[in-house]
Biotite code that builds the C-alpha atoms (Angstrom):
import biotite.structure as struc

atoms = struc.array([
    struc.Atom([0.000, 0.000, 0.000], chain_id="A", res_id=1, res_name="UNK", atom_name="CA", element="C"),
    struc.Atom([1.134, 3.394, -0.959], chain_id="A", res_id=2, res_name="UNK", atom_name="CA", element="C"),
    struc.Atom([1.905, 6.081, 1.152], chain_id="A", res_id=3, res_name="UNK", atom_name="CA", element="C"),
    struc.Atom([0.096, 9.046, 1.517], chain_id="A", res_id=4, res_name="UNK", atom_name="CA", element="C"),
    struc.Atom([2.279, 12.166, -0.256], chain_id="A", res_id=5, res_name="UNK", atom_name="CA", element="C"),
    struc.Atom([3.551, 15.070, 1.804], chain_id="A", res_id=6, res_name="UNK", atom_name="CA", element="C"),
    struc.Atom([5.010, 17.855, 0.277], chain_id="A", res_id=7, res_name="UNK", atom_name="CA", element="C"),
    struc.Atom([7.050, 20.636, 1.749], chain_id="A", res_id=8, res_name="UNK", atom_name="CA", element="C"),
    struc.Atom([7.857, 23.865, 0.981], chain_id="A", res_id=9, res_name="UNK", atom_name="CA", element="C"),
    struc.Atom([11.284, 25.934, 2.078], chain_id="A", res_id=10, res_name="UNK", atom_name="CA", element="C"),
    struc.Atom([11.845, 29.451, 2.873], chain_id="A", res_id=11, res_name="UNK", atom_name="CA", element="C"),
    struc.Atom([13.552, 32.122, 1.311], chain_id="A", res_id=12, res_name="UNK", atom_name="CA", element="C"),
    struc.Atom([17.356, 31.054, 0.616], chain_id="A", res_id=13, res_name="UNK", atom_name="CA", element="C"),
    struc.Atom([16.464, 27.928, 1.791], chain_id="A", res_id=14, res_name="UNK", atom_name="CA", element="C"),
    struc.Atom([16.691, 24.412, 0.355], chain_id="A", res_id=15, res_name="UNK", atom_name="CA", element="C"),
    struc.Atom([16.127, 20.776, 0.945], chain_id="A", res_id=16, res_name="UNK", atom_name="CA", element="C"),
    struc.Atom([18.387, 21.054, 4.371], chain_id="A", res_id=17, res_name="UNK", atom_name="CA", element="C"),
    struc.Atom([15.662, 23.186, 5.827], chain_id="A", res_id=18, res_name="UNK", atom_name="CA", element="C"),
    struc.Atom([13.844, 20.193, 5.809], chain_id="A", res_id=19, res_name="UNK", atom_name="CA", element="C"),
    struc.Atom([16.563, 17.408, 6.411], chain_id="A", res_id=20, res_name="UNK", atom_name="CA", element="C"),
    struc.Atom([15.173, 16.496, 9.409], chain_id="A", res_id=21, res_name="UNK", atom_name="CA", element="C"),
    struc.Atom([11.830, 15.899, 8.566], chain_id="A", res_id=22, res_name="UNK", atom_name="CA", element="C"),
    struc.Atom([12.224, 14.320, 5.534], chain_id="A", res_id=23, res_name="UNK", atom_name="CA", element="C"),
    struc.Atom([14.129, 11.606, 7.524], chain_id="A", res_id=24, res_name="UNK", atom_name="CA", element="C"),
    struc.Atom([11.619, 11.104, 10.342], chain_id="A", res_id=25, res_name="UNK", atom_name="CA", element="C"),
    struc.Atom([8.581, 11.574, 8.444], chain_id="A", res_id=26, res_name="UNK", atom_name="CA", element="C"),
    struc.Atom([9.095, 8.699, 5.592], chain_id="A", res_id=27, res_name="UNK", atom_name="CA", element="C"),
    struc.Atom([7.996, 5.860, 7.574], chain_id="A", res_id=28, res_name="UNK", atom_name="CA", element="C"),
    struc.Atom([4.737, 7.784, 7.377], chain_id="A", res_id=29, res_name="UNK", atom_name="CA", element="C"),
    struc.Atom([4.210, 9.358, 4.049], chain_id="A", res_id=30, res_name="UNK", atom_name="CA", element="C"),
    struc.Atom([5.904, 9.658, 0.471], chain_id="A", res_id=31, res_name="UNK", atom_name="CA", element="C"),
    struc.Atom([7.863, 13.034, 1.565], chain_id="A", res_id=32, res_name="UNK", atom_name="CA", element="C"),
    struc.Atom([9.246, 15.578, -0.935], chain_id="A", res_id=33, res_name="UNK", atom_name="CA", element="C"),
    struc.Atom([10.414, 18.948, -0.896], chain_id="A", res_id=34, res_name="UNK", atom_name="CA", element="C"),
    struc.Atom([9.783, 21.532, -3.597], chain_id="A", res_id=35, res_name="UNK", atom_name="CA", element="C"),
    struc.Atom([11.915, 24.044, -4.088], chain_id="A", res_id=36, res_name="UNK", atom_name="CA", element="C"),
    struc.Atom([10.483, 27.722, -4.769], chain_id="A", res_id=37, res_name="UNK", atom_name="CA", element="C"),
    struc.Atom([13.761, 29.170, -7.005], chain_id="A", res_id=38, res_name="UNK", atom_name="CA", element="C"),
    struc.Atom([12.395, 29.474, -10.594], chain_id="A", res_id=39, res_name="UNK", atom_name="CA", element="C"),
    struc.Atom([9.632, 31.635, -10.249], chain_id="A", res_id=40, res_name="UNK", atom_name="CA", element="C"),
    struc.Atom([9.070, 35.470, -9.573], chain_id="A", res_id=41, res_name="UNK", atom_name="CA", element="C"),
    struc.Atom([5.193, 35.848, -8.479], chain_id="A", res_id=42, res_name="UNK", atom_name="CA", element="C"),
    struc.Atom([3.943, 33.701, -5.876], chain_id="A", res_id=43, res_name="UNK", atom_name="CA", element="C"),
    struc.Atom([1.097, 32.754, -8.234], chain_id="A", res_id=44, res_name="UNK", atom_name="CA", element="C"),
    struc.Atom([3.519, 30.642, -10.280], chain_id="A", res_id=45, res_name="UNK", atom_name="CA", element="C"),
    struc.Atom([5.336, 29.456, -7.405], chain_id="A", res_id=46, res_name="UNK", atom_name="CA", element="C"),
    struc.Atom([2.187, 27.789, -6.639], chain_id="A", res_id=47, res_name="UNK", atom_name="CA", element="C"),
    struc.Atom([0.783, 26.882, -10.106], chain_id="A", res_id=48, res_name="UNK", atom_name="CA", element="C"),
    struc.Atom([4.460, 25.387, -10.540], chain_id="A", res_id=49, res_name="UNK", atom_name="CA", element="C"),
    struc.Atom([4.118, 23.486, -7.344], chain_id="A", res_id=50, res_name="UNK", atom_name="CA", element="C"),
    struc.Atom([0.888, 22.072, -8.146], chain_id="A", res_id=51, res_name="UNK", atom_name="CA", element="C"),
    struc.Atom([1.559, 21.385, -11.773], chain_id="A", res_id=52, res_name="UNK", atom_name="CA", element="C"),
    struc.Atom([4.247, 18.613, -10.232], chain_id="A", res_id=53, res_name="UNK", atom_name="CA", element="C"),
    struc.Atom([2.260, 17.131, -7.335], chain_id="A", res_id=54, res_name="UNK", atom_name="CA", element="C"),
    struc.Atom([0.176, 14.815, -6.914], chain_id="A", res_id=55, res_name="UNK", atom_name="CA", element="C"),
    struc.Atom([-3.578, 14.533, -7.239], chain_id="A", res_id=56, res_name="UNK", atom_name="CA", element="C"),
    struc.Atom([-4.068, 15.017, -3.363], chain_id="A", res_id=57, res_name="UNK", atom_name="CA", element="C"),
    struc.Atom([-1.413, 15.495, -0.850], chain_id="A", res_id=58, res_name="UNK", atom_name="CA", element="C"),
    struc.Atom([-0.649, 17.131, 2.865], chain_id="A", res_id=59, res_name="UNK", atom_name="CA", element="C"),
    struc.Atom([1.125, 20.382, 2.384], chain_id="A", res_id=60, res_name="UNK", atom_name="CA", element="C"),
    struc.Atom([3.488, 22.002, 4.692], chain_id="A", res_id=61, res_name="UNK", atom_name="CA", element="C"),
    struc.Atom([5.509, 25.344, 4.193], chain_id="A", res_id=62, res_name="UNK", atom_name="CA", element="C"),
    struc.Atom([7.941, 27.266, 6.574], chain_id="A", res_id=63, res_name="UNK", atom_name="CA", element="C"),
    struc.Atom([8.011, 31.320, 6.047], chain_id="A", res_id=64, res_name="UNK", atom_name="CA", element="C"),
    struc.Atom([7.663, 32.065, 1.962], chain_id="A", res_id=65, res_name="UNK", atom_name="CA", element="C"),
    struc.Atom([6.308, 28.170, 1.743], chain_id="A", res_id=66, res_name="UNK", atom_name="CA", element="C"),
    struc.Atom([3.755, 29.283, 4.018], chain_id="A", res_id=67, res_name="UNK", atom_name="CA", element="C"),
    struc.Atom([2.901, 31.925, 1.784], chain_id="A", res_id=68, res_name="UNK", atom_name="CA", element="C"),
    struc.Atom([3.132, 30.135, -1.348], chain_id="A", res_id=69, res_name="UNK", atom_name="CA", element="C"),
    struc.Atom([0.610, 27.064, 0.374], chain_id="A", res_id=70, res_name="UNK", atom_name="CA", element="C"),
    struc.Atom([-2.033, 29.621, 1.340], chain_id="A", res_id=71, res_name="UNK", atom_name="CA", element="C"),
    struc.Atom([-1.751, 30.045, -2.580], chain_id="A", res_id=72, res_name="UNK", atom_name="CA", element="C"),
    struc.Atom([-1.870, 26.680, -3.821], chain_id="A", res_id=73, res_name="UNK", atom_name="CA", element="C"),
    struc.Atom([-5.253, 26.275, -1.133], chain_id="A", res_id=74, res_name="UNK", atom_name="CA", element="C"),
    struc.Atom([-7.008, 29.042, -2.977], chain_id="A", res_id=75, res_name="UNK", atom_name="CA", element="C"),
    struc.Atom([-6.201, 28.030, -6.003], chain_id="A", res_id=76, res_name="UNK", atom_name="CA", element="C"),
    struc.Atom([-6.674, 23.783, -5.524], chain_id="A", res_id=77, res_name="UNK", atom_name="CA", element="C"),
    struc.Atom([-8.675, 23.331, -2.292], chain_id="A", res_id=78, res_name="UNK", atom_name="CA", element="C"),
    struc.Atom([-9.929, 19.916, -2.844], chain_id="A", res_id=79, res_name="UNK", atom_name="CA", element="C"),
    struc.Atom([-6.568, 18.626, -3.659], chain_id="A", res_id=80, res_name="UNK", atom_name="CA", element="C"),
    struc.Atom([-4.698, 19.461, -0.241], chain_id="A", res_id=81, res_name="UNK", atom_name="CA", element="C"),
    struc.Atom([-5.920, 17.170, 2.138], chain_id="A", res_id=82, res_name="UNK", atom_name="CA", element="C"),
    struc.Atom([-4.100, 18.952, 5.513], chain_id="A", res_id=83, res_name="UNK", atom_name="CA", element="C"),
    struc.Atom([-1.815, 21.675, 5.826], chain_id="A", res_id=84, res_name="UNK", atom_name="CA", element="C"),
    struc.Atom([0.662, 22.949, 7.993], chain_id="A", res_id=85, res_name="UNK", atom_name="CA", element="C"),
    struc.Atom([2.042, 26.395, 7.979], chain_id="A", res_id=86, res_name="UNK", atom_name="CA", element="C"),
    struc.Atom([5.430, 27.208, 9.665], chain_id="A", res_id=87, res_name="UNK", atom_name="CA", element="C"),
    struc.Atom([6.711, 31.073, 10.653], chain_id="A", res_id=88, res_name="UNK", atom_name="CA", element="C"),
    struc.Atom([4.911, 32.616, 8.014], chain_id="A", res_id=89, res_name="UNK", atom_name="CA", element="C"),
    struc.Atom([3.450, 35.877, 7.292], chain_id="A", res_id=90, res_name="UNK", atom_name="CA", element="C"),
    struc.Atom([-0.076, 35.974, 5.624], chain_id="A", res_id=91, res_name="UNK", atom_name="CA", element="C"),
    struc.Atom([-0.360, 39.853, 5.802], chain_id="A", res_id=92, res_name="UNK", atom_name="CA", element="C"),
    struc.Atom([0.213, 41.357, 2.021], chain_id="A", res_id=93, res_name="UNK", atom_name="CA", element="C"),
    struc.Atom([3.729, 43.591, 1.882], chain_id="A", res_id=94, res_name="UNK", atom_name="CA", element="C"),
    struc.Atom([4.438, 46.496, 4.276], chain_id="A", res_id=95, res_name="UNK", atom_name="CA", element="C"),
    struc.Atom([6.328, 49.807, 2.452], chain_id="A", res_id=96, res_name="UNK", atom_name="CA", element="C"),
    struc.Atom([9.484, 49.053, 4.797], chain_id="A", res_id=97, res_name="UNK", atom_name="CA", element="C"),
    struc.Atom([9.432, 45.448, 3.651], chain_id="A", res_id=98, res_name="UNK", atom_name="CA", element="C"),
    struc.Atom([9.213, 46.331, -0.494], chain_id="A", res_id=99, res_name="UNK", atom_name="CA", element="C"),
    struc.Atom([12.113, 49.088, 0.428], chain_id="A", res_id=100, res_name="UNK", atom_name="CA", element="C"),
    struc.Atom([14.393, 45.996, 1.909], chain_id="A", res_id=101, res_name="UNK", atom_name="CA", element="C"),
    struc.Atom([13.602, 43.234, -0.526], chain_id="A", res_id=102, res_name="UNK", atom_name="CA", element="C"),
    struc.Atom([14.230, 46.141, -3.491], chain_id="A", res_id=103, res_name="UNK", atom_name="CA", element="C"),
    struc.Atom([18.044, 46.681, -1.616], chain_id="A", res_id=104, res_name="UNK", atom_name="CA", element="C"),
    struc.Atom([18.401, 42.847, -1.288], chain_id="A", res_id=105, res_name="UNK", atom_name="CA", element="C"),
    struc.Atom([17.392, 42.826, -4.963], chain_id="A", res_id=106, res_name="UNK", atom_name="CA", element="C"),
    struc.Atom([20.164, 45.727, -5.769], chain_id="A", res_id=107, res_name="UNK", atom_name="CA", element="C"),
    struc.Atom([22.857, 44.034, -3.398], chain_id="A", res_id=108, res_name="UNK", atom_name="CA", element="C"),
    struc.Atom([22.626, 40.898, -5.560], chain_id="A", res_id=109, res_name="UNK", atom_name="CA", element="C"),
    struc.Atom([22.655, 42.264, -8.616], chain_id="A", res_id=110, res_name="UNK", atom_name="CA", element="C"),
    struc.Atom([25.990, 44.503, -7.717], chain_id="A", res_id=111, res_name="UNK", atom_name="CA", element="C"),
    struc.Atom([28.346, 41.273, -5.841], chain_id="A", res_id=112, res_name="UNK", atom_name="CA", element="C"),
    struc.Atom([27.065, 41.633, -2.679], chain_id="A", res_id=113, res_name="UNK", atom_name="CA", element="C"),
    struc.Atom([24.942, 38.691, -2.694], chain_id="A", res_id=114, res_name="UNK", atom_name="CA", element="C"),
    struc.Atom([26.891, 37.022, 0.318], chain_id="A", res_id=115, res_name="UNK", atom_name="CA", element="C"),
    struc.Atom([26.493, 39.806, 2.856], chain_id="A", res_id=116, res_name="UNK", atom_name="CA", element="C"),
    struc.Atom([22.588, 39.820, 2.584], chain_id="A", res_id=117, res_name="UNK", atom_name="CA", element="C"),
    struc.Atom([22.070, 36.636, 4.604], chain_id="A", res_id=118, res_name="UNK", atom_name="CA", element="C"),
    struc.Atom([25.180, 36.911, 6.899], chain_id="A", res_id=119, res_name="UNK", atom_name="CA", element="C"),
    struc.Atom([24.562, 40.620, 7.866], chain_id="A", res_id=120, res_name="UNK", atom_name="CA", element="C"),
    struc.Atom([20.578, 41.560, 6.918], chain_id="A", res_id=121, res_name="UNK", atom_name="CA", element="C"),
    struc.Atom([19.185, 37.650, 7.391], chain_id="A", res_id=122, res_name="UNK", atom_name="CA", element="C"),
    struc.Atom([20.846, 35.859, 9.915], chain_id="A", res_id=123, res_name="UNK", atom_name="CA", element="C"),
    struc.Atom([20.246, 37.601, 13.347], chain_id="A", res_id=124, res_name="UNK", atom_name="CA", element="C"),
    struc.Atom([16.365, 37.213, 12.609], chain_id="A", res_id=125, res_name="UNK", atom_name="CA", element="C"),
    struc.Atom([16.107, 33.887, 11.082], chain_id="A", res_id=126, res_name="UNK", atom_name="CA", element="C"),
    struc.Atom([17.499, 31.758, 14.525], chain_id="A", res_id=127, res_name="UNK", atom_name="CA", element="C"),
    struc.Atom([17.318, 33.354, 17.742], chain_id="A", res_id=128, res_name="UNK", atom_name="CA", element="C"),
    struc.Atom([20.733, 35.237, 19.455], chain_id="A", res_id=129, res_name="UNK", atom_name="CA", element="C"),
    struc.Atom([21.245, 32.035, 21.524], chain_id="A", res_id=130, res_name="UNK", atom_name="CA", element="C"),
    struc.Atom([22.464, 30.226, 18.644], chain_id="A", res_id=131, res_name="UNK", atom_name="CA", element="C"),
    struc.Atom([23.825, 32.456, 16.346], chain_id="A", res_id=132, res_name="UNK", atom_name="CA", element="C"),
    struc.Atom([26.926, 31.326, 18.374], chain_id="A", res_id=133, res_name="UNK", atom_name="CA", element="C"),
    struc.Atom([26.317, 27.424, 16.949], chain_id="A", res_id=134, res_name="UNK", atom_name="CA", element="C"),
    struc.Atom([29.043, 27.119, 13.985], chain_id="A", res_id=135, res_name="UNK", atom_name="CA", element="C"),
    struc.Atom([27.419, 24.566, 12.448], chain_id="A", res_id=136, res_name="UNK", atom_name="CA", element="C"),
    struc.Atom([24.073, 25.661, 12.416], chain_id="A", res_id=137, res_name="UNK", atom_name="CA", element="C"),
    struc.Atom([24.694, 29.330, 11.370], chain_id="A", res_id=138, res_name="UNK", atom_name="CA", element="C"),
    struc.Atom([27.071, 27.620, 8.753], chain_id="A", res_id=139, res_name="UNK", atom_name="CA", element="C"),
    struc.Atom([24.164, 25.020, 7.507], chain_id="A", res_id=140, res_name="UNK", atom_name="CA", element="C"),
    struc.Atom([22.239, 28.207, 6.838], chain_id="A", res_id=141, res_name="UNK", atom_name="CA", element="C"),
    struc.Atom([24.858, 30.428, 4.707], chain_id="A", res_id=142, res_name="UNK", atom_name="CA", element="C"),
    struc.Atom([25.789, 27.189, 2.767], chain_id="A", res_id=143, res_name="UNK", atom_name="CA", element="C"),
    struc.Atom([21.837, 26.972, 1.952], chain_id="A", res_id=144, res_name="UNK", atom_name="CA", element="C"),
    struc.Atom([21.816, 30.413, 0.734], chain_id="A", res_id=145, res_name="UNK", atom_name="CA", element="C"),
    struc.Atom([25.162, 30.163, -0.991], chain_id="A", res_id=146, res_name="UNK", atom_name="CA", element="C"),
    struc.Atom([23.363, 27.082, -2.788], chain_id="A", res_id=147, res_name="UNK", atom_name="CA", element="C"),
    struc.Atom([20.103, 28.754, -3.752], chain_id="A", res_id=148, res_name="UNK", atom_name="CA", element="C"),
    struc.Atom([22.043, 32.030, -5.126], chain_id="A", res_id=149, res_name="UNK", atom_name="CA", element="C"),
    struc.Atom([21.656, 35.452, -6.338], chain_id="A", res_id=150, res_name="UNK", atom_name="CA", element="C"),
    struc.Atom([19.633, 34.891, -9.285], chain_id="A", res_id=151, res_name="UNK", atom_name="CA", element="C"),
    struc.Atom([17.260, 32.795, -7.370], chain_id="A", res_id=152, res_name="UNK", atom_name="CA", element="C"),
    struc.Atom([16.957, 35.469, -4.427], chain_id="A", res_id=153, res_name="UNK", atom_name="CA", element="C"),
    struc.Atom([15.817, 37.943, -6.897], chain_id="A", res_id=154, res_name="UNK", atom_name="CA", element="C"),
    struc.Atom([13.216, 36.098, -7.965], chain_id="A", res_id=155, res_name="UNK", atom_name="CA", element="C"),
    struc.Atom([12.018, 35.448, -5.124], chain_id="A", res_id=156, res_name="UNK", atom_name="CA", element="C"),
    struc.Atom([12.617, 38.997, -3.541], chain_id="A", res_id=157, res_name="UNK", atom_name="CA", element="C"),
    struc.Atom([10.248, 40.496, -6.226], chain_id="A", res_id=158, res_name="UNK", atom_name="CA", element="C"),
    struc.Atom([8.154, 37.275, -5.443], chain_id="A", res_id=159, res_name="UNK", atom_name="CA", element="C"),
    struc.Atom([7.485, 39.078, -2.026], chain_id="A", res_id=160, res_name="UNK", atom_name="CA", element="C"),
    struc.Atom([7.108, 42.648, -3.127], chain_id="A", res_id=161, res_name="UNK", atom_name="CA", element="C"),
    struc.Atom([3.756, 41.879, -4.939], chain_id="A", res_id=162, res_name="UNK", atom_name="CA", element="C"),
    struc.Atom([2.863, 39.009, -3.130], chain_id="A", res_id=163, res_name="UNK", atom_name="CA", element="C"),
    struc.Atom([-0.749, 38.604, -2.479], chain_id="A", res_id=164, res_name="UNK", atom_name="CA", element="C"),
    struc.Atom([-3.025, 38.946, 0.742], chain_id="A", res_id=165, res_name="UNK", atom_name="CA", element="C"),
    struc.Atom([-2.752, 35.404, 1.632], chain_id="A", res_id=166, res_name="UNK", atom_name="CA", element="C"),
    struc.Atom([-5.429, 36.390, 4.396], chain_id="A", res_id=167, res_name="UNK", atom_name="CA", element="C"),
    struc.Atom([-8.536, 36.275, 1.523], chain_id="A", res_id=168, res_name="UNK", atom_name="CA", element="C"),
    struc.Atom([-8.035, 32.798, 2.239], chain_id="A", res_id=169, res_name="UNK", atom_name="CA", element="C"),
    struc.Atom([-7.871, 31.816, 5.804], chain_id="A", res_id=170, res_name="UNK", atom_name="CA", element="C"),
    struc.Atom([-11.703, 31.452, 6.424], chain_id="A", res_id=171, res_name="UNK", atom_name="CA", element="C"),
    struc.Atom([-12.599, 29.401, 3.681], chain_id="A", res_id=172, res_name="UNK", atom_name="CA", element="C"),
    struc.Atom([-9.853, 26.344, 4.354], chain_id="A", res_id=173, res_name="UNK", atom_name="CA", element="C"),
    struc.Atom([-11.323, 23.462, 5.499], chain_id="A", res_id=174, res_name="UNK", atom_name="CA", element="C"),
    struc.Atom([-8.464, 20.913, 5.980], chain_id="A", res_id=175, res_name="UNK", atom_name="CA", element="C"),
    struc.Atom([-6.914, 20.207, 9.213], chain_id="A", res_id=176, res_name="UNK", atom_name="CA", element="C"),
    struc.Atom([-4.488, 22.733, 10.110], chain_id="A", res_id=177, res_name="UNK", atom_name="CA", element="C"),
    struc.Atom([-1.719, 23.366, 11.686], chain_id="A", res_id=178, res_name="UNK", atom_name="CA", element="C"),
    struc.Atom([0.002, 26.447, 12.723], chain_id="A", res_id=179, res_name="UNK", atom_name="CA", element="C"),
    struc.Atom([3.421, 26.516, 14.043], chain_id="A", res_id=180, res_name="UNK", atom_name="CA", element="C"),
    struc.Atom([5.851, 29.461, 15.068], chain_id="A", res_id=181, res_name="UNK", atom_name="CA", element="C"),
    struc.Atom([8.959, 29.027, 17.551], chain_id="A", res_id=182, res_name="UNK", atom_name="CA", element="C"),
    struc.Atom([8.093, 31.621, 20.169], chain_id="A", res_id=183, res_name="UNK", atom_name="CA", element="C"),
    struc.Atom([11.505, 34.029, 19.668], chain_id="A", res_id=184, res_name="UNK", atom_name="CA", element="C"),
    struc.Atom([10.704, 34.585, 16.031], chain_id="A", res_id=185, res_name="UNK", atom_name="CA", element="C"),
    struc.Atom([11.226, 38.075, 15.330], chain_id="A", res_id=186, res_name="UNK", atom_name="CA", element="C"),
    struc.Atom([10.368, 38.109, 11.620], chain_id="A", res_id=187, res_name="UNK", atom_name="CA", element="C"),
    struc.Atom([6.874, 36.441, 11.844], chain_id="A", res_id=188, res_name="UNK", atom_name="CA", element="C"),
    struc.Atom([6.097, 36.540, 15.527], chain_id="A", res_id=189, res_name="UNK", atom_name="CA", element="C"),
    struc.Atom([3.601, 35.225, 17.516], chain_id="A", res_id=190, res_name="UNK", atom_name="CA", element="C"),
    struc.Atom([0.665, 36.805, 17.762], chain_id="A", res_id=191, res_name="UNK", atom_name="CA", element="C"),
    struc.Atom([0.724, 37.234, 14.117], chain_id="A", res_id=192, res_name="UNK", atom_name="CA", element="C"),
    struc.Atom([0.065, 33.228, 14.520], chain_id="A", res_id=193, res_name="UNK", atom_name="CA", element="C"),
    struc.Atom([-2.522, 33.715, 16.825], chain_id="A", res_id=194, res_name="UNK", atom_name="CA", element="C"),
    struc.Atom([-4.162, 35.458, 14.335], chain_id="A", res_id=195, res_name="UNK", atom_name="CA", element="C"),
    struc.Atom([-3.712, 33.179, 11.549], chain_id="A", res_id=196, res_name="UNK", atom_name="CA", element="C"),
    struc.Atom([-4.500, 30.556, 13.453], chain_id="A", res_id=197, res_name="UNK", atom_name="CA", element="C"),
    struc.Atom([-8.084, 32.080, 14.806], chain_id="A", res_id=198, res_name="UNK", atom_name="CA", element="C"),
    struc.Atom([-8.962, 32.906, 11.300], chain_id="A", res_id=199, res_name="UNK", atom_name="CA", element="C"),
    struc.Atom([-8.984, 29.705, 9.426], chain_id="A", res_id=200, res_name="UNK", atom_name="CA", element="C"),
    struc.Atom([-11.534, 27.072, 10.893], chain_id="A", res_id=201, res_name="UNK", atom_name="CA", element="C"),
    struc.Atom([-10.383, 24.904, 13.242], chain_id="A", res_id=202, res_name="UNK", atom_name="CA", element="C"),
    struc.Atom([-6.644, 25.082, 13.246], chain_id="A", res_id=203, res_name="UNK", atom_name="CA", element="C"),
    struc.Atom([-3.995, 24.287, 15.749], chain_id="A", res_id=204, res_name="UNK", atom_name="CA", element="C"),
    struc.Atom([-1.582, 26.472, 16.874], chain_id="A", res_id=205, res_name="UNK", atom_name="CA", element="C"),
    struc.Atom([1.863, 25.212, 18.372], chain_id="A", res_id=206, res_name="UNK", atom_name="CA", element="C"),
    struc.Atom([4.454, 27.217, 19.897], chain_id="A", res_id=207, res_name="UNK", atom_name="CA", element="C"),
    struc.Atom([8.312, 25.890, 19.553], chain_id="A", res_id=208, res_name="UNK", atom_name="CA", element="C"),
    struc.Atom([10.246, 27.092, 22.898], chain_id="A", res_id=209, res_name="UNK", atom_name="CA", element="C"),
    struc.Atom([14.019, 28.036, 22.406], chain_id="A", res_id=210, res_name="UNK", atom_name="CA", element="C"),
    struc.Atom([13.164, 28.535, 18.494], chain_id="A", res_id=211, res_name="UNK", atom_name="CA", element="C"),
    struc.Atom([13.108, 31.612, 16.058], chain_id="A", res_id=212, res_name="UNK", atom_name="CA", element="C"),
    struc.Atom([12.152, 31.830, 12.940], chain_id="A", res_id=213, res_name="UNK", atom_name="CA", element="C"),
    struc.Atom([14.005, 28.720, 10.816], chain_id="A", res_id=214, res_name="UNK", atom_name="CA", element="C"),
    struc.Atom([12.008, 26.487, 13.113], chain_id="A", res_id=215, res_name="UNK", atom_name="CA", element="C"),
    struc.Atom([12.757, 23.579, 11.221], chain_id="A", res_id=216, res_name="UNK", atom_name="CA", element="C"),
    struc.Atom([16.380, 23.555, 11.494], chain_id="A", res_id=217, res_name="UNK", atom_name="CA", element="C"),
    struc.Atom([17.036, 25.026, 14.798], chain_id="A", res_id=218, res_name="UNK", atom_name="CA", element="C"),
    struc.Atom([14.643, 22.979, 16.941], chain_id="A", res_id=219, res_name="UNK", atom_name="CA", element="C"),
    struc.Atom([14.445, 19.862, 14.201], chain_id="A", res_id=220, res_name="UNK", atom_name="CA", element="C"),
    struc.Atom([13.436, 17.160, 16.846], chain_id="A", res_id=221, res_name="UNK", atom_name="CA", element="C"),
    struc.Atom([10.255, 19.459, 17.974], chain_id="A", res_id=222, res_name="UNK", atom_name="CA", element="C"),
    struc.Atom([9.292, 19.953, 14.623], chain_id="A", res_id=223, res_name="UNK", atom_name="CA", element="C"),
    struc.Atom([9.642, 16.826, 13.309], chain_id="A", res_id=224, res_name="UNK", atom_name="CA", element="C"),
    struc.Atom([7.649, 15.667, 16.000], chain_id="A", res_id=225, res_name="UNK", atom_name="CA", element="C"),
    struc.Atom([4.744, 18.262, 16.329], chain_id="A", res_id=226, res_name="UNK", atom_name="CA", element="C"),
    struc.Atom([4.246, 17.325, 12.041], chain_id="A", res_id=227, res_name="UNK", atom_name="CA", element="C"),
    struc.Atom([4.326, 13.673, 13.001], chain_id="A", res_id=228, res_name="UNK", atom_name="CA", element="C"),
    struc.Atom([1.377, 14.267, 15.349], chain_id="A", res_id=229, res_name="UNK", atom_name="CA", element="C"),
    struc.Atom([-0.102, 16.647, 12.723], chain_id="A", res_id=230, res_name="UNK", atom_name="CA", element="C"),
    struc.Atom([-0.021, 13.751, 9.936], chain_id="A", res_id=231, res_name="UNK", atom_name="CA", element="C"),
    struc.Atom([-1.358, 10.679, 12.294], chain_id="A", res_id=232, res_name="UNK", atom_name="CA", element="C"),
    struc.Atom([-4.003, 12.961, 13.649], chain_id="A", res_id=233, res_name="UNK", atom_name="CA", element="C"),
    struc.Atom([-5.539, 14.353, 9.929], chain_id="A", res_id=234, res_name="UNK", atom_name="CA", element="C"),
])
């Protein structure tokens, strides 16, 4: 007998290691895969790419711009995702002091400064100060972004200056789901989740103690383990 598919979605400058953990734990459970989100520059086709490669029906999960790209792909396919889970992620469409930053990332990349973005803009809010001090995990991140790269960031960047109010959305989803945020996450914090989470029909949220906002590779164990609850219980 099959396994039920699961597909997850990374975050900005993020790849497959963003979900290393999960993918390992999960797979005794469900067909895992993760998509990446580097080829497209409007969330809509991030999502309409996504879809176009998936399955007929599958449990969706996506940390930060996944999030926002799976609030997409449930608009646009309801009846096809059959749970979701969304990780650190911002529904809210674009503030002005966002668009100024992403338009400077965008600039930075195109003029050789692509490497300084994550290790001097990104880093200090993607893990918590606690473990910006962990060498490996602080180097697991740059070697993601490093890996993604400059042309893929500005898609992506101008991705997130038009992306759409993902809250349209949030009342009409009807699949179990889950809401997650680690509880130091400056960039999507948490009562942003509370509100996500009080707006779509029942939903769960989870908070991740000792966690910012890469929740998925700085507190892998509690992750892994709150989405293997999340799966046996939809």
């Amino acid at each position: 007998m099959s396994k039920p598919p699961l597909i997850l979605l990374p975050g900005t400058l993020c790849d497959e290691k963003l979900w290393e953990h999960q993918v390992e734990h999960l797979s005794s459970l469900t067909d895992v895969s993760v998509h990446m989100l580097t080829e497209d520059d409007s969330i809509e086709d991030m999502a309409l790419t996504v879809l176009k490669n998936a399955p007929e029906r599958f449990s969706l999960a996506g940390l930060s711009l996944g999030g926002i790209v799976a609030l997409e792909i449930v608009k646009r396919a309801p009846d096809r995702v059959t749970s979701l889970a969304l990780l650190d992620t911002n529904p809210n469409p674009p503030r002005a002091e966002q668009i100024e930053a992403w338009g400077q990332f965008i600039e930075m990349a195109k003029n050789g400064q692509f490497k300084q973005i994550t290790k001097k803009h990104l880093l200090p809010g993607l893990i918590r100060p606690e473990s910006q001090t962990n060498k490996t995990l602080v180097s697991e991140i740059l070697k993601m972004a490093d890996q993604v790269g400059a042309d893929a960031l500005i898609r992506q960047m101008r991705a997130l200056i038009n992306k759409p109010d993902g809250r349209t959305v949030l009342t009409e989803i009807s699949c179990p789901t889950l809401v997650m945020v680690g509880l130091e996450d400056t960039v999507c914090p948490l009562e942003m989740h509370k509100e996500l989470a009080s707006d779509i029909p029942s939903a769960k949220l989870v908070t991740i103690e000792q966690c910012g906002h890469l929740s998925s590779i700085e507190q892998p164990q509690a992750v892994s383990a709150v989405l293997q609850y999340w799966l046996q219980s939809s």
